[in-house]
C-alpha positions as CSV (number, residue, x, y, z in Angstrom):
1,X,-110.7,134.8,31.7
2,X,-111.7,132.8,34.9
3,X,-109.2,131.7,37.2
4,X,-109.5,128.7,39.6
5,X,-113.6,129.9,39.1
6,X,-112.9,133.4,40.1
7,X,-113.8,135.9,37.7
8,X,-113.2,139.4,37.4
9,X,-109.7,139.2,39.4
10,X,-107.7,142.3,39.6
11,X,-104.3,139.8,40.2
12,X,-104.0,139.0,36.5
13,X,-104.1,140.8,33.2
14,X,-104.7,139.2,30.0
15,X,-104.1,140.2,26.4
16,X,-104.4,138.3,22.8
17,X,-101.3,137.0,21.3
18,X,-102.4,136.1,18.3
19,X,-105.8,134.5,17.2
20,X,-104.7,131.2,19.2
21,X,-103.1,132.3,21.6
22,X,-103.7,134.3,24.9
23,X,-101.2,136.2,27.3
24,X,-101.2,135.5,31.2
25,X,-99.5,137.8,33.6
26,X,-98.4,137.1,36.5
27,X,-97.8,133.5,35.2
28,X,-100.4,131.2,36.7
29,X,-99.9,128.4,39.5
30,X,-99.7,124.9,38.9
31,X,-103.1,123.3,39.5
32,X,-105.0,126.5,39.0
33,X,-108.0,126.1,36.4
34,X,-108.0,128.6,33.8
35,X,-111.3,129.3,31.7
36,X,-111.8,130.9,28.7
37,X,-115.3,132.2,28.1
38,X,-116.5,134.2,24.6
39,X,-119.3,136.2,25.1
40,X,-121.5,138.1,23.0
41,X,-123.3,141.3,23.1
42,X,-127.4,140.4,22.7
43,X,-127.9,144.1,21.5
44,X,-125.0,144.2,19.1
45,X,-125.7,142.3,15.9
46,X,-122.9,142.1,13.4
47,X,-125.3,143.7,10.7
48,X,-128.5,145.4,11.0
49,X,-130.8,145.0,8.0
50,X,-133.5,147.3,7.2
51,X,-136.6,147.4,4.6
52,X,-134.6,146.9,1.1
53,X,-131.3,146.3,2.5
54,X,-129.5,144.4,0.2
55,X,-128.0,140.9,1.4
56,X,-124.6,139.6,0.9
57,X,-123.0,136.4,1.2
58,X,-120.7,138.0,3.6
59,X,-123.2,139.7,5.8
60,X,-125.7,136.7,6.2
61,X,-122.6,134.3,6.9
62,X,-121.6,137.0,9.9
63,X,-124.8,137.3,11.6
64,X,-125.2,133.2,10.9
65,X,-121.7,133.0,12.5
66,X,-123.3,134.6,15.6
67,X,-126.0,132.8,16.1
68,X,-123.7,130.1,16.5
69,X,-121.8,131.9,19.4
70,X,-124.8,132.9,21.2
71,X,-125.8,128.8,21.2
72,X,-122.6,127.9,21.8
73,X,-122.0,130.8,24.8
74,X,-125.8,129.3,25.8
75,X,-125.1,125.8,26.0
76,X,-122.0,127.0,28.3
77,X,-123.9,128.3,30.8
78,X,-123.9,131.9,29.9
79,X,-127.6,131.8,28.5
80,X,-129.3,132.4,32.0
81,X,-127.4,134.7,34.5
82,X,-130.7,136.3,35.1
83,X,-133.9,135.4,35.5
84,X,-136.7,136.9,36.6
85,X,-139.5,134.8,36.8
86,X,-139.9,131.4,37.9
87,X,-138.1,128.5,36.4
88,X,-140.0,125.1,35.2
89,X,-137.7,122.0,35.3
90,X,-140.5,119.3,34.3
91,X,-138.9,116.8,36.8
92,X,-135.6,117.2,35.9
93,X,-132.5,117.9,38.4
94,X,-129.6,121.2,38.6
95,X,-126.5,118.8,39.1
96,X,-123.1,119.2,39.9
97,X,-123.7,123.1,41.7
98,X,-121.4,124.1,44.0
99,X,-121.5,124.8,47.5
100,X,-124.4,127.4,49.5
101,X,-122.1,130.3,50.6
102,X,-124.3,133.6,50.6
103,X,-128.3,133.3,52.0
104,X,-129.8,132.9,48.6
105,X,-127.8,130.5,47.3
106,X,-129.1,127.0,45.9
107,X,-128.1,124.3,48.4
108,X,-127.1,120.9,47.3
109,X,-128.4,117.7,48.8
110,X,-125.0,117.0,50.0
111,X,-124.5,119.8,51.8
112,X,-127.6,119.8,53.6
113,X,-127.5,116.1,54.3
114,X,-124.5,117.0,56.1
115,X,-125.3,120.0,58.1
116,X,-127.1,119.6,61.6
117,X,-130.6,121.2,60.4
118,X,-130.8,117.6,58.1
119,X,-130.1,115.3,60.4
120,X,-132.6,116.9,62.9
121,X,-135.7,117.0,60.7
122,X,-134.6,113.4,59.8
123,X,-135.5,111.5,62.6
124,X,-138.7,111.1,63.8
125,X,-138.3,108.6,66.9
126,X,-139.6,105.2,67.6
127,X,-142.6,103.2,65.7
128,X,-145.6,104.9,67.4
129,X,-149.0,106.9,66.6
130,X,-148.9,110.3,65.7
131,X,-145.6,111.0,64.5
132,X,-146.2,113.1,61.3
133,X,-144.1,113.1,58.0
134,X,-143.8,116.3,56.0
135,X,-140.8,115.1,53.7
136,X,-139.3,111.6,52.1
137,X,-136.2,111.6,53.9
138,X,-137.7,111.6,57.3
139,X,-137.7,108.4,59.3
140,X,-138.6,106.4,62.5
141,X,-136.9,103.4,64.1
142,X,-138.6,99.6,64.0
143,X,-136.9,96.3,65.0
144,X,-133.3,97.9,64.5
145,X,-134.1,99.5,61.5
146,X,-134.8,103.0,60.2
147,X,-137.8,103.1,57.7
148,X,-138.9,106.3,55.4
149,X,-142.1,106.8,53.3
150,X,-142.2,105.2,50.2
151,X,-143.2,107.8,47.3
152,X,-146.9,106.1,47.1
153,X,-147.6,108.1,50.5
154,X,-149.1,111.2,49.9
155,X,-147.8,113.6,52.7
156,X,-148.1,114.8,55.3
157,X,-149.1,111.6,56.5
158,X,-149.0,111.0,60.5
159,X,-148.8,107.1,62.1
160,X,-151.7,105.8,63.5
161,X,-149.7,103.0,64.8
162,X,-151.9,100.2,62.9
163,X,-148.2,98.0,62.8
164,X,-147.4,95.7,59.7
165,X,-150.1,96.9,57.8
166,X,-149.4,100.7,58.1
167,X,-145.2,99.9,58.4
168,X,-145.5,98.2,54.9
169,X,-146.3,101.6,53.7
170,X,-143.2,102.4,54.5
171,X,-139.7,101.1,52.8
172,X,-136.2,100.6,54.8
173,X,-133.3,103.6,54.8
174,X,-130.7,101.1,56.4
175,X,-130.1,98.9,59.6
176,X,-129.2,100.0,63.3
177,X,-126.6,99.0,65.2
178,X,-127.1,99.2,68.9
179,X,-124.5,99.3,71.1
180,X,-124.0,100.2,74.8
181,X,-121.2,103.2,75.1
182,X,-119.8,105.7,72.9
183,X,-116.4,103.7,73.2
184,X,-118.0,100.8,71.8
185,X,-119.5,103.0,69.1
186,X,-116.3,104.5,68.1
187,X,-115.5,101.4,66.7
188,X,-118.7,100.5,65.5
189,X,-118.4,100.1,61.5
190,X,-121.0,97.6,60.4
191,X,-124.3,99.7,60.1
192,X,-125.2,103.0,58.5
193,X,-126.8,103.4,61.7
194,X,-126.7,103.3,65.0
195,X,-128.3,103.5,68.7
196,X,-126.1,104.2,71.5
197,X,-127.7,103.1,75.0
198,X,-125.6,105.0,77.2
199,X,-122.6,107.2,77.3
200,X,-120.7,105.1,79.7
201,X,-122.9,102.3,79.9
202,X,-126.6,101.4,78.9
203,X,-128.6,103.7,81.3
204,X,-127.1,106.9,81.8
205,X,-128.7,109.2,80.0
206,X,-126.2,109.5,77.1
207,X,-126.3,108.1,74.3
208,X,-128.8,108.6,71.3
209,X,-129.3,108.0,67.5
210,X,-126.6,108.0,65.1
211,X,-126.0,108.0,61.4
212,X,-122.3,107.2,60.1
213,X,-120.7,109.8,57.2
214,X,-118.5,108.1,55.5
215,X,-117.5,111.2,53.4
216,X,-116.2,113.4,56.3
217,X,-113.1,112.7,57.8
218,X,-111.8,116.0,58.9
219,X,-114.2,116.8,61.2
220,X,-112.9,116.9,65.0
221,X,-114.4,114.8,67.6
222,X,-116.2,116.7,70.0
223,X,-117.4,113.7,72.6
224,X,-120.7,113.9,71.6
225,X,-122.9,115.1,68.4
226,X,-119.4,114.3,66.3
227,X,-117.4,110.8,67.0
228,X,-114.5,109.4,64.9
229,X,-115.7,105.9,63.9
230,X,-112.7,103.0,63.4
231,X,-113.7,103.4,59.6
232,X,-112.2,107.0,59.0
233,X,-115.8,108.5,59.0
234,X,-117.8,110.5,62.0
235,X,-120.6,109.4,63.7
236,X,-123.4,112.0,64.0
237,X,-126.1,112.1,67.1
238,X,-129.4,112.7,65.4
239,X,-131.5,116.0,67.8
240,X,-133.6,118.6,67.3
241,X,-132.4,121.8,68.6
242,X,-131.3,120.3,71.7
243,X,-128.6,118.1,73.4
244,X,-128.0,116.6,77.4
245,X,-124.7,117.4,78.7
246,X,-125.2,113.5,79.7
247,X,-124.4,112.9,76.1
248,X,-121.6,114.5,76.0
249,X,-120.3,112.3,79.2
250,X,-121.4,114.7,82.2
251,X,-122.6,112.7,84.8
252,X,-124.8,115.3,86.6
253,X,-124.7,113.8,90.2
254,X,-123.1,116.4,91.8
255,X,-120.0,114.6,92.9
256,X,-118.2,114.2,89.6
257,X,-116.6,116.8,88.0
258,X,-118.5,118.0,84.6
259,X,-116.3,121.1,83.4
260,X,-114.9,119.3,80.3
261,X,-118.3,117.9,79.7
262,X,-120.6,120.6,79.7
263,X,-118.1,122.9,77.6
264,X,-118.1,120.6,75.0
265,X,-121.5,120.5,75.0
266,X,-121.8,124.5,74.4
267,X,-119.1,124.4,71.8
268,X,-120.5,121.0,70.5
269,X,-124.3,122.7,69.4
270,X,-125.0,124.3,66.5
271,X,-126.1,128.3,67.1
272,X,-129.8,128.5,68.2
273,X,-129.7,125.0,70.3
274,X,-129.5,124.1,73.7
275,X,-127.8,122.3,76.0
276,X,-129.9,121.1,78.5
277,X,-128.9,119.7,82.7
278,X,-131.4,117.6,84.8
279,X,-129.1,117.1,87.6
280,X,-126.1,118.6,89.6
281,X,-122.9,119.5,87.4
282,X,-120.3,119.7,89.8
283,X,-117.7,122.2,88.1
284,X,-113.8,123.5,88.7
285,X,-113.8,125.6,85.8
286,X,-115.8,128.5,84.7
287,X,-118.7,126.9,81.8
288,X,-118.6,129.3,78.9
289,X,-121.3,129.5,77.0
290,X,-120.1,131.5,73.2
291,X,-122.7,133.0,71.2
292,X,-126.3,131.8,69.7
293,X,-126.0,128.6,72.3
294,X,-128.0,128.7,75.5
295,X,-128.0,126.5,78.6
296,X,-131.2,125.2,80.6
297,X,-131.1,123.6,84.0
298,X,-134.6,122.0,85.6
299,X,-134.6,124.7,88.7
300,X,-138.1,126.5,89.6
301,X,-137.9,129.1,91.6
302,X,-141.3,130.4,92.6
303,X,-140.9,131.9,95.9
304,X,-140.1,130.4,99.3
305,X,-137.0,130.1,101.3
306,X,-133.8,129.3,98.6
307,X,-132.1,126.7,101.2
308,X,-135.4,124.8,101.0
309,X,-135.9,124.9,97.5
310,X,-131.9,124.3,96.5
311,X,-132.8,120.8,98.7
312,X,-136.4,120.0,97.6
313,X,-135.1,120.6,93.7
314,X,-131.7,118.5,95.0
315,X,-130.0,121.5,93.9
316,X,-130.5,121.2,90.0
317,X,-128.1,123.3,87.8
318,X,-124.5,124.1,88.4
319,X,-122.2,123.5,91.8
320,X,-118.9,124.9,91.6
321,X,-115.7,124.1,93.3
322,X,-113.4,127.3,92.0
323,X,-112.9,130.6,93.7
324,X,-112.2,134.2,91.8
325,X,-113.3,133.0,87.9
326,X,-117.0,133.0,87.2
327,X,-118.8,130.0,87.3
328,X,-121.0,130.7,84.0
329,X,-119.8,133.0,81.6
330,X,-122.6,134.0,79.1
331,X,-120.2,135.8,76.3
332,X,-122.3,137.2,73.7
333,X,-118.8,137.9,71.8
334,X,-119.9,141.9,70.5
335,X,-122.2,140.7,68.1
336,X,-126.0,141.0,67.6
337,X,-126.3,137.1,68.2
338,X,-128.1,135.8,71.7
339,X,-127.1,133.7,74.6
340,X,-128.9,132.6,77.2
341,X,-129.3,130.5,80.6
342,X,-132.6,129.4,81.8
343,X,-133.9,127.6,84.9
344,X,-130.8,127.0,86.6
345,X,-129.5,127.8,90.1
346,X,-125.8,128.8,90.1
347,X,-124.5,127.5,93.4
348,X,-120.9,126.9,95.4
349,X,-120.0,124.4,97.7
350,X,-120.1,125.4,101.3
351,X,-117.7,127.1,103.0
352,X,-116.6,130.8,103.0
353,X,-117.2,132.7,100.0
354,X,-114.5,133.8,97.4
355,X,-113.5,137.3,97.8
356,X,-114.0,139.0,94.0
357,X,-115.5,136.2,93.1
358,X,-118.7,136.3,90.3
359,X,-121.8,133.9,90.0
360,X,-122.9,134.6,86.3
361,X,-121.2,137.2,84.2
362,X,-123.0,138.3,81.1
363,X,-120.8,140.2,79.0
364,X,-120.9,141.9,75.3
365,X,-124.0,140.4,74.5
366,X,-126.7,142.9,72.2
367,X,-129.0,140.6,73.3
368,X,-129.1,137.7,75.9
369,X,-132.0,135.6,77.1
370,X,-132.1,134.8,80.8
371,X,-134.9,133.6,82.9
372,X,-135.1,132.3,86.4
373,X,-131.7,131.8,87.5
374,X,-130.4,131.8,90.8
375,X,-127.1,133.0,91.5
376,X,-126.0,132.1,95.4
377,X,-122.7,132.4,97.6
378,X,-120.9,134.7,95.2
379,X,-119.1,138.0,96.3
380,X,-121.2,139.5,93.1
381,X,-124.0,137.8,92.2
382,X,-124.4,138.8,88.3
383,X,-122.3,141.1,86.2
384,X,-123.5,142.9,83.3
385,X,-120.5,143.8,81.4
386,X,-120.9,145.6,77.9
387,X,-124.3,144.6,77.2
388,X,-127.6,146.1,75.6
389,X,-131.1,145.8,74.9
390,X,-131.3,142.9,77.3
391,X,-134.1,141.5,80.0
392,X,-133.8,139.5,83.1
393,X,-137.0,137.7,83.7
394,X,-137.0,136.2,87.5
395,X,-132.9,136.8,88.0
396,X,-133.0,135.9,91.8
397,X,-129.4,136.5,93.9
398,X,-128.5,135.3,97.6
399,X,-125.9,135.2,100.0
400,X,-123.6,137.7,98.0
401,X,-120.9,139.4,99.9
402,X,-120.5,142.3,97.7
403,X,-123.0,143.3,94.8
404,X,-126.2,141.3,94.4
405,X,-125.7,143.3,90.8
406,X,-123.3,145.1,89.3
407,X,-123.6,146.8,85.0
408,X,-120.7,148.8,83.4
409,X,-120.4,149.4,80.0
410,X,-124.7,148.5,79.2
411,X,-127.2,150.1,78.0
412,X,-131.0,149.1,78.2
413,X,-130.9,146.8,81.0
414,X,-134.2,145.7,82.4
415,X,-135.1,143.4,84.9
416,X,-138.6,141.9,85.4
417,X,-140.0,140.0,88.3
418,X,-136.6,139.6,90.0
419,X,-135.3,139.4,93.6
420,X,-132.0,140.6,95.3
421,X,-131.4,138.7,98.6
422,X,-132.8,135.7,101.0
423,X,-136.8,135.2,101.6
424,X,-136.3,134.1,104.8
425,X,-133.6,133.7,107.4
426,X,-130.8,136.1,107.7
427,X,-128.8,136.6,104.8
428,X,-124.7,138.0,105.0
429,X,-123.9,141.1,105.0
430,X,-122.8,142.9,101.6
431,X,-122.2,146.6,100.1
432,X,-124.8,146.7,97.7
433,X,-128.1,145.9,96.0
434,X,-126.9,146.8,92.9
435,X,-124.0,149.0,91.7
436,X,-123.8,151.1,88.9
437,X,-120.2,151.8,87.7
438,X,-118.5,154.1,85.2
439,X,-119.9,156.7,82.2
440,X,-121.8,154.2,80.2
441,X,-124.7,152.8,81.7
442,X,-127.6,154.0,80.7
443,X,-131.6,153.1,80.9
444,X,-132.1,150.3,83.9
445,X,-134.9,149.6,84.3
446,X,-136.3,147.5,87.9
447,X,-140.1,146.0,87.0
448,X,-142.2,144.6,90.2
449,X,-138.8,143.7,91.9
450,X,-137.6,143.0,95.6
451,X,-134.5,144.2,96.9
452,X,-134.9,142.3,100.6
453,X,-132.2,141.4,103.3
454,X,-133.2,141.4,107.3
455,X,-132.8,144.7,108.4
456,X,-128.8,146.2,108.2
457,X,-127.5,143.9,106.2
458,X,-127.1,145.6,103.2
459,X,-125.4,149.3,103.2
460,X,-126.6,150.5,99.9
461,X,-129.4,149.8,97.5
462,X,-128.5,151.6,93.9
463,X,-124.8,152.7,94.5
464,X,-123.3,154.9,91.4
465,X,-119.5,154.5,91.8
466,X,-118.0,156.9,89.1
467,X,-121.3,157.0,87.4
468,X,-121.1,160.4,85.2
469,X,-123.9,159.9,82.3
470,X,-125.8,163.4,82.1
471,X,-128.3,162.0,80.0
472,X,-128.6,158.7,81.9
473,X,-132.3,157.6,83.1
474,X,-132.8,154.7,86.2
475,X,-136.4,153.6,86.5
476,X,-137.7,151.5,89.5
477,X,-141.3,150.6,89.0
478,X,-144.3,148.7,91.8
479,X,-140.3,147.6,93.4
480,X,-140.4,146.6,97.0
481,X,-136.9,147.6,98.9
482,X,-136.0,146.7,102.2
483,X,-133.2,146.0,104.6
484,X,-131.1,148.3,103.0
485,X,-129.4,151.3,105.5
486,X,-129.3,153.9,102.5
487,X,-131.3,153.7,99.3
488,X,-129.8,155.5,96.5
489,X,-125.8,156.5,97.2
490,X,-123.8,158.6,94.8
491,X,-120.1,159.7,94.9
492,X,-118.8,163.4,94.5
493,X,-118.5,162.6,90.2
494,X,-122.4,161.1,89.6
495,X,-124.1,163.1,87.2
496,X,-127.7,161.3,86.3
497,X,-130.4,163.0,84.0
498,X,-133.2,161.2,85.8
499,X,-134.5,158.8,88.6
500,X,-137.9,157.7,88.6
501,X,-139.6,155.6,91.4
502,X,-142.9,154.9,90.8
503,X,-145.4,152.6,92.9
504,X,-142.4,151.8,94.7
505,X,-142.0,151.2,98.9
506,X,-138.9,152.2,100.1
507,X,-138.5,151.2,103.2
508,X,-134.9,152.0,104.8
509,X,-133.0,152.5,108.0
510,X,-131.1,155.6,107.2
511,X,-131.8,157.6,103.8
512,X,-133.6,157.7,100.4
513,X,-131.3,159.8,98.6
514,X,-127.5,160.1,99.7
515,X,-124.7,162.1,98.1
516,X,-126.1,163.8,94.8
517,X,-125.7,167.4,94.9
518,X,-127.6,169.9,92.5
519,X,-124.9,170.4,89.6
520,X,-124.9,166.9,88.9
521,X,-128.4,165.7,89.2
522,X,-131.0,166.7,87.3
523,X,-134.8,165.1,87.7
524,X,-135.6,163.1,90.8
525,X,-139.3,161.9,90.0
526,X,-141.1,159.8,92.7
527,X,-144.3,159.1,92.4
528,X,-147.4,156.9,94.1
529,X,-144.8,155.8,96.4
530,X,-144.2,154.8,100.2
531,X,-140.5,156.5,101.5
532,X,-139.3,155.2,104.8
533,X,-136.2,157.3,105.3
534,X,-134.6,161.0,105.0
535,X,-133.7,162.5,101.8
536,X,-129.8,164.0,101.7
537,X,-129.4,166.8,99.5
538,X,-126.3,169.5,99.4
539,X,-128.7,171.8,97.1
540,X,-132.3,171.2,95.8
541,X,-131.7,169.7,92.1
């Protein structure tokens, strides 16, 4: 018995009545589908027959009677529930399966037609050479129309950009409307297709490709990959992987404020895309980023003073208006999925810096993928927050009042190539380099980084606040450190297995080691190293 295409439910019990009837309990809902399947035992034959058996009308009629059940049962579908080699159609189509749920499921056309993947491999771009086809439903855009292979081209086949000659190779998937805005789109319902020149007007950088699905009207519109068309159906931007937050309506100047924009862009993507800036968003409210989405600015930082290069790059990437919430929250959301920012300088406007403010927070990610960001005027530049088996590649912080860096609750932290205050100038005054807090931080690791503020302006470079991890291991290697009064600080409850510095110049005004007392510290290993500074013990560890 198979109820609304469940099998094998616990929730009802079913017994014969009679050799017509069947017995139901607890009684079944209207507009449930109930199916009644026989099925037969392969290795139980009514009747065996052996060398000089004798054969009866009876006995042949049985085994003859099922046959018939097994072709019967077969032609139901019960035939094949496994198969272990492969399986030869001769041109012929599955129909009418249901939808892909698990990974090894079949997926219908429909299905994938309609998921994001599709609709990115479909189109190609513009008529030119050296687009290549790999599959019949891809297609590129000529004189307002979308054209795909005809099934005489033998693929993969790539454009050469002959014109007529090669385009009649080719036959047309449906016309394309082209409009100005996304307003004028949303009530766009005379092509299949459509070109959008501009979010707010032909020319801004919105916009895009889009194909109309009738067949979905549920779907919520998002202001940009999804929008509601006047004919009940939704309106789908055609990408690959990646999406402007100018196509979503940010404007990216600087002046106008993107919040709403740019987080419905980050909720907008599918996870493993992109959203990507090429100007200023000018924010009031923190940008969070959820899992498997990541966010790319155009900022290249390569060295040099920041002010110069925040004005040179006309400070590309984020520009927030908002005091004590973080202006980009990278939250990873405890699962093994990543998140990431890339290229972008996390700025505020002038004026005097929030107090408990944060710049970027990265929080329970198991795995997050950052690379030269710039996090500036913040009271703590980046916070690691219940995080692991993570790398910062060129994570660069300036004019912090308070932490450069602070990690609770991580494990595995590394950063590479990364630098903790102004080249250049004199940068404020804050507590620390970077700050360790709590019992469960544990391997961070500091790879051919500078920790570099004029002299005194920094009190502390590696502070453990309440940092009590006896197996815990901090590793600074070819580091550079200076401007900093005392180098590594503990209070009375730090217990640490091990400190390595290797290859490392520490160059401060006051003290290399400061606070850590023999029954709490175990290994201090320096090694091929410069020490500028007196080392603070209560008792040789």
């Amino acid at each position: 018995i198979i109820i609304d295409k469940v099998g094998g439910s616990t929730h009802y019990l079913w017994d014969w009545i009679d050799a017509d009837s069947i017995s139901i309990t607890p009684d079944v809902a209207d507009g449930l589908v109930v199916m009644v399947k026989r099925s037969t035992t392969l290795a139980a034959p009514y009747h065996i027959f052996t060398d000089s058996a004798v054969f009866s009308d009876r006995s042949i009629d049985e085994n003859f009677r099922q046959t018939l059940h097994l072709s019967q049962e077969f032609m139901e579908g019960q035939g094949a529930t496994d198969l272990y080699s492969n399986l030869d159609l001769h041109g012929y189509v599955i129909g009418n399966s249901g939808q892909a749920v698990l990974p090894g499921d079949l997926l219908p056309l429909g299905q994938w037609q309609a998921s994001g993947a599709y609709n990115a491999s479909y189109y190609l771009g513009e008529y030119t050479a050296g687009l290549t086809f790999t599959s019949y439903n891809q297609a590129f855009s000529f004189g307002g129309e979308f054209y795909t292979p005809a099934q005489s081209v033998m693929l993969p086949y790539t454009l050469n950009g002959a014109g007529a000659s090669e385009r009649a190779l080719f036959r047309s998937a449906g016309t394309i409307n082209t409009v100005d805005s996304i307003a004028a789109l949303r009530s766009s319902t005379n092509a299949s297709y459509a070109y959008v020149r501009g979010y707010y007007s032909a020319g801004d950088g919105g916009g895009g490709y889009y194909w109309l699905d009738l067949a979905d009207v549920v779907s919520p519109d998002n202001n940009g990959t999804i929008i509601v068309s006047a004919s009940g159906g939704r309106w789908k931007l055609v990408y690959n992987g990646s999406v402007s937050a100018r196509q979503f309506g940010a404007k990216l100047d600087g002046v106008t404020d993107d919040s709403g924009a740019i987080n419905s862009a980050v909720l907008g993507v599918q996870p493993g895309e992109v959203v990507t800036l090429d100007g200023t968003a000018r924010v009031s409210a923190t940008v969070n980023v959820p899992v498997g989405r990541s966010i790319e600015g155009a900022f290249n930082y390569n060295g040099g003073i920041i002010e110069e290069v925040l004005s040179s790059a006309g400070s590309p990437g984020i520009l927030a208006d908002l005091a004590g919430t973080p202006i980009l929250n990278l939250d990873g959301g405890g699962g093994s999925g990543s998140v990431g920012c890339k290229r972008l300088a996390i700025n505020r406007v002038d004026g005097v810096v929030p107090a408990a403010s944060v710049g970027l927070l990265v929080q329970h990610c198991n795995h997050a993928a950052i690379d030269d960001v710039l996090s500036y005027r913040s009271s703590i530049g980046v916070r690691f927050d219940y995080c692991a088996a993570l790398t910062a590649f060129r994570l660069n912080t300036a004019v912090i009042t308070d932490a450069h860096i602070e990690i609770e609750h991580s494990v595995e932290i590394t950063f590479i190539n990364s630098r903790c205050g102004r080249n250049g100038g004199i940068d404020v005054a804050c507590n620390d380099f970077v700050r360790l807090v709590g019992t469960e931080v544990d391997t961070v690791s500091f790879v051919r980084c500078q920790f570099n503020q004029s002299a005194g302006t920094v009190l502390r470079g590696l502070h453990f606040v309440g940092y009590d991890n006896p197996n815990g291991i901090i590793n600074l290697s070819q580091c550079h450190v200076e401007g900093v009064d005392s180098m590594f600080v503990a209070t009375a409850s730090t217990r640490i297995m091990r400190l390595i510095v290797n290859a490392c110049t520490l160059n401060t005004e006051t003290s290399i080691l400061n606070g850590f007392m023999g029954g709490n510290a175990i290994e201090f290993i320096f090694t091929g190293s410069l020490l500028w500074g007196t080392i603070t013990l209560d008792s040789l560890p």
